[in-house]
C-alpha angles and dihedrals in degrees: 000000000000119000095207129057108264087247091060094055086046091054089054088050090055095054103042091049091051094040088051100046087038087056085045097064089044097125096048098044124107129245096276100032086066086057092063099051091052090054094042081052095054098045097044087052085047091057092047093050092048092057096046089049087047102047084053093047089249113152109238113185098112085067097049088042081058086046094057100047096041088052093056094045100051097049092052080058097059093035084056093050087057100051121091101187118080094213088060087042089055089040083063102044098051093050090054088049086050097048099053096052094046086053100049088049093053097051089049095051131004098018118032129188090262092063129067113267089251088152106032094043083060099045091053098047098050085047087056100038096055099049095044077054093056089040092057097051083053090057106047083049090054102097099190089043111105110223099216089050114042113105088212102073093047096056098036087053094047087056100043087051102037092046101039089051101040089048081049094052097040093048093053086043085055095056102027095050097078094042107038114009088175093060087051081055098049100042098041103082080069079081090057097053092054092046081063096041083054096049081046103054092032085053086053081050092070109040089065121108107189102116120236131217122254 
């Protein structure tokens, strides 16, 4: 008998084929193409090790709490490489800085590595969130961009879905998990359907072959 619902070991399917087609294309993909496969790795490997914690009654939210941190980052670093202008850059950048020390202080105070990242999960997604916004907008002002094949949109639109429902989903996991733990249960295999909207967009991402400007 499976322990998990048949959606959530689709949704593992989903991540490791398109991990393992996006590593395969490793060699011919862009700059920031080779970004994204980097993050699909680490989440896909994120996922493994938290089912294996899991399966042996190890407490994994530390790892959750890296994830975390290494996802944002490394999707500030992709938004930077798409910006041409320095003040965005630095925009970035700052924000990044900013980021980082907000989360080492919270795991040292207020939200240590034995708690759910209630704080610094927010933090992150509103940080993403607001700058796929920006590099969408880019995008639809960009008059010689192809829609259809401009990694950016793709990406952009796989962040804005995925974290705004994800912030929507947690939020509603944080109040409705002392009053009603079975409505947490029913509604949390959305996250799993994001979790494959996200692969998908993120897989469109890199078939694309309209270079991009460091």
């Amino acid at each position: 008998m499976l322990k998990y619902p048949l959606l959530f070991y689709f949704m593992l399917l989903v991540e490791g084929s398109v991990t393992g087609w996006a590593l395969f294309r490793w060699k011919n993909s862009t700059y920031g193409q080779k970004f994204i496969i980097l993050l699909l790795t680490g989440i896909f490997i994120v996922e493994i090790l938290e089912l294996w914690m899991a399966a042996q009654n190890i407490r994994n939210f530390w790892l959750i709490d890296l994830a975390t941190l290494g996802e944002c980052l490394i999707l500030l670093s992709i938004f930077r490489n798409w910006k041409t202008s320095v003040r965005d850059k630095k925009i970035i950048l700052v924000s990044g800085i900013a980021f980082v020390i907000i989360w080492v202080v919270a795991k040292w105070t207020f939200e240590p590595f034995n708690q759910m990242n209630i704080y610094t999960s927010t933090v992150a997604r509103i940080i993403e969130i607001s700058f796929a916004i920006s590099i969408l907008f880019d995008v639809l002002k960009d008059s010689h961009s192809s829609l259809k094949g401009d990694i950016r949109l793709w990406v952009s639109s796989a962040v804005i879905i995925y974290a705004t429902g994800s912030l929507l989903l947690f939020a509603l996991f944080v109040v409705m998990l002392k009053e009603s733990p079975s409505v947490v249960k029913a509604i949390w295999p959305v996250n799993w359907v994001l979790m494959i909207v996200y692969y998908l967009l993120y897989a469109r991402s890199i078939s694309c072959r309209v270079p991009q400007k460091k």
